[in-house]
C-alpha positions as CSV (number, residue, x, y, z in Angstrom):
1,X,14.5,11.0,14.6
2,X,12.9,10.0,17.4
3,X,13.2,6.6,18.8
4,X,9.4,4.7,17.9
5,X,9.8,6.2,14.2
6,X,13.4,4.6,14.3
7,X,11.8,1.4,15.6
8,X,9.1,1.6,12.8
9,X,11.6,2.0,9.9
10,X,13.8,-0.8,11.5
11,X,10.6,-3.2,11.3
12,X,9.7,-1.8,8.0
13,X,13.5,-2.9,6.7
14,X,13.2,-6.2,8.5
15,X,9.5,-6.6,6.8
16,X,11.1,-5.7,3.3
17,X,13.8,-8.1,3.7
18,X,11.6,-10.8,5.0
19,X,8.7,-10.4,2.2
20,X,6.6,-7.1,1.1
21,X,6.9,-4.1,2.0
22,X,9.7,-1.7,0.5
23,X,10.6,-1.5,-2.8
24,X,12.7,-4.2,-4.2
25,X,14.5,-5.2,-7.6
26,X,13.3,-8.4,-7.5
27,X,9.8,-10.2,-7.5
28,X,8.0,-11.7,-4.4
29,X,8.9,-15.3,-3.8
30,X,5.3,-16.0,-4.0
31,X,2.5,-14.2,-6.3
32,X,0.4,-12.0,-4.5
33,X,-3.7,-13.4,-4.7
34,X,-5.2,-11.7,-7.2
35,X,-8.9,-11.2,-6.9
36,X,-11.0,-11.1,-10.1
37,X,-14.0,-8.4,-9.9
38,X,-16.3,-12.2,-10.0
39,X,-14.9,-13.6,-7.4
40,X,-14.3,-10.1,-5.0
41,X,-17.1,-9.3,-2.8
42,X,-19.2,-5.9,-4.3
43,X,-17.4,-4.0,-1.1
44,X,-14.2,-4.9,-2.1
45,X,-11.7,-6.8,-0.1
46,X,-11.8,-6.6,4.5
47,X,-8.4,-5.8,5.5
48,X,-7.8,-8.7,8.3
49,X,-6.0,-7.0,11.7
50,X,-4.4,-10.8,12.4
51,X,-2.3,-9.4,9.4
52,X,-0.6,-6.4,10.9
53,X,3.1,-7.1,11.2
54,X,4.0,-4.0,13.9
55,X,2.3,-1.4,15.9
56,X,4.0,1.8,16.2
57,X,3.2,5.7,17.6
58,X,4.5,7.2,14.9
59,X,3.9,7.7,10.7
60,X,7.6,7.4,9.4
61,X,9.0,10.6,7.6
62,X,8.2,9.6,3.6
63,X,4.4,8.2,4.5
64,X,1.9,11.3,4.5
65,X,-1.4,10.4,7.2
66,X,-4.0,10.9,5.3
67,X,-7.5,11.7,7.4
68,X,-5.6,11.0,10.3
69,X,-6.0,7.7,9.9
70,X,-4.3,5.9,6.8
71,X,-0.6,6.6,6.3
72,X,1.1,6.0,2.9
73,X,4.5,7.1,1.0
74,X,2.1,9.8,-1.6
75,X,2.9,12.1,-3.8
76,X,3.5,14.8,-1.5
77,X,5.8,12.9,1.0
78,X,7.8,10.2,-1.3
79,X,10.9,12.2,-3.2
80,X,10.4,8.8,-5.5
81,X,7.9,6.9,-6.9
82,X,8.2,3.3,-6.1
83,X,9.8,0.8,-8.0
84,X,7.3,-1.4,-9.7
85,X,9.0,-4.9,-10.7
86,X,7.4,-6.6,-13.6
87,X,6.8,-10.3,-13.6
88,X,6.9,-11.3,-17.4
89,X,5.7,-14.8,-16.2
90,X,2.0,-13.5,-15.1
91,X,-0.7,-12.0,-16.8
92,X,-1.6,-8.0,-16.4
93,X,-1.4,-6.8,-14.0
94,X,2.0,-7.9,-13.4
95,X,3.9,-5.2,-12.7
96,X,4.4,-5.4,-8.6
97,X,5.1,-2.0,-6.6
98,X,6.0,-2.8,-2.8
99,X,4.5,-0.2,-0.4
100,X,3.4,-1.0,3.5
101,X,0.2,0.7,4.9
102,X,-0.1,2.1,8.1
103,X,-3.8,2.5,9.7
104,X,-4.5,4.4,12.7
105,X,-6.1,1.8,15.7
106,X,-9.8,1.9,16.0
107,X,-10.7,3.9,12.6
108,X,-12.7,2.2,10.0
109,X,-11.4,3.2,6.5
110,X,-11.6,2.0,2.6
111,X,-9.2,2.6,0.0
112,X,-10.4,2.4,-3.9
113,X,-7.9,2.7,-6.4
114,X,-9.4,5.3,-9.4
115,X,-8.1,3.0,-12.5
116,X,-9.3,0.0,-11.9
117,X,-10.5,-0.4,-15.2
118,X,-6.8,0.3,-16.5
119,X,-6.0,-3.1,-14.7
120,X,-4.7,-1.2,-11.1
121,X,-5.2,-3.3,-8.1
122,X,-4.2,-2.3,-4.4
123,X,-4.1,-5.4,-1.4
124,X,-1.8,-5.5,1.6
125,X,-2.4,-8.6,4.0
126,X,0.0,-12.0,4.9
127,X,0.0,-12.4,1.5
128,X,-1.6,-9.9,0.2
129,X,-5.0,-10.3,-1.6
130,X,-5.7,-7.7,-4.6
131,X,-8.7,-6.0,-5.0
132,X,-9.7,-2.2,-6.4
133,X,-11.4,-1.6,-3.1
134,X,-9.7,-2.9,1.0
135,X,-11.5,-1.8,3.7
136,X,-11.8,-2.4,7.4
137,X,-14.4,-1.9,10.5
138,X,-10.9,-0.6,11.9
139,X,-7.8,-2.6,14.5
140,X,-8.5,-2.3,18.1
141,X,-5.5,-0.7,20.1
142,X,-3.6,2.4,19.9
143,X,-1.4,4.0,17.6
144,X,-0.8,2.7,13.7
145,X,-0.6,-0.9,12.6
146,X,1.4,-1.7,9.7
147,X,0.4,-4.3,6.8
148,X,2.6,-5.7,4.2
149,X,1.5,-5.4,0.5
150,X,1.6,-2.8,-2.2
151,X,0.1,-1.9,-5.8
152,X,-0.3,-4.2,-8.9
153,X,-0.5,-2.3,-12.3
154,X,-0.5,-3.0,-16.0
155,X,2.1,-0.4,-16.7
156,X,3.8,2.3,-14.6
157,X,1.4,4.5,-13.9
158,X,0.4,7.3,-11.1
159,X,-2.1,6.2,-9.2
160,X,-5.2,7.9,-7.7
161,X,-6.3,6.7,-4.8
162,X,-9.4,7.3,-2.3
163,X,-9.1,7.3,1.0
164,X,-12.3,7.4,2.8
165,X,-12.8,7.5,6.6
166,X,-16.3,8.2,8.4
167,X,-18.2,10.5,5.3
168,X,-14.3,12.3,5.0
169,X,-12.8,11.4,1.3
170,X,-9.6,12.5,0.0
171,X,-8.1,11.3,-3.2
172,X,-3.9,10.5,-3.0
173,X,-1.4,10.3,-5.8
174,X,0.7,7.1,-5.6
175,X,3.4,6.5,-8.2
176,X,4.0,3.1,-9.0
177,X,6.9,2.8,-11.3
178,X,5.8,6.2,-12.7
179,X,6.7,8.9,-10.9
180,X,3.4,11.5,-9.9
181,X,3.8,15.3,-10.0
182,X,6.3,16.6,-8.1
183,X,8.3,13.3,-7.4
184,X,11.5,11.3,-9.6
185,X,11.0,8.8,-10.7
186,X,12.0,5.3,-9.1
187,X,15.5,4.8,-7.9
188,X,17.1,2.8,-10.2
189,X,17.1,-1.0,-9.1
């Protein structure tokens, strides 16, 4: 492994430990800001740059780069679907999968989770505001800045997820607390 993915995963660990980004047994310390569909704006939730908490060169081995641009631990490069934590004491969606994204410097991109409407919410900032849409006019620098956050669902589920960048889409498969085709299911806690 070369030494700036190395230096990634170690911030990554260091993030998780310190609040949200790998899977974890227990829930966050705080509750993530949920954003009804009143009070989000039409576009969905701006991604905030200030929140990125490293920069690195390289995507880490379970994130697949999607469009060259977005990075996340899909389908297709996650063995396991994440863990997704339920918090009995808050209303659906209150089950909480931990995942960081990683965005390429300098590329404007949205996100829009596909089941919404099945109460599935994505958000990553410092905390983490959920939306069914995050998008940004894109991080100026160079390589891939990484933002804590993750998935709020009403049940386990598979996710579908579009990624768009420029006029590219492409629609991901995110398990979160259910594993996707061709991924196990979480690890247990």
């Amino acid at each position: 492994m070369r030494p700036v993915a190395i230096s990634l995963l170690a911030a990554l660990v260091v993030a998780a430990c310190n609040e949200d980004l790998a899977p974890s047994n227990t829930p966050p310390t705080h509750s993530p800001e949920l954003i009804s569909s009143a009070d989000a704006k039409p576009d969905g939730l701006m991604l905030e740059c200030v929140d990125a908490i490293d920069n690195a060169a390289e995507v880490p081995t379970e994130y697949q780069a999607i469009l060259g641009s977005v990075a996340l631990p899909t389908s297709e490069s996650a063995t396991h679907a994440l863990q997704a934590v339920q918090r009995p004491d808050e209303p659906p969606p209150n089950y909480f999968a931990k995942t960081g994204l990683l965005l390429r410097a300098n590329a404007p991109m949205s996100i829009e989770v596909e089941h919404a409407s099945q109460g599935a919410l994505i958000g990553w900032g410092s905390p983490p505001a959920f939306s069914s849409r995050v998008w940004t006019d894109g991080c100026a620098g160079t390589g891939w800045f990484a933002f804590p956050g993750g998935l709020m669902v009403a049940e386990p589920m598979c996710l579908n997820l579009t990624v768009t960048v420029d006029a590219d889409s492409e629609t991901i498969h995110l398990g979160a607390g259910a594993a996707c085709n061709g991924q196990q299911p979480p690890p247990s806690p």
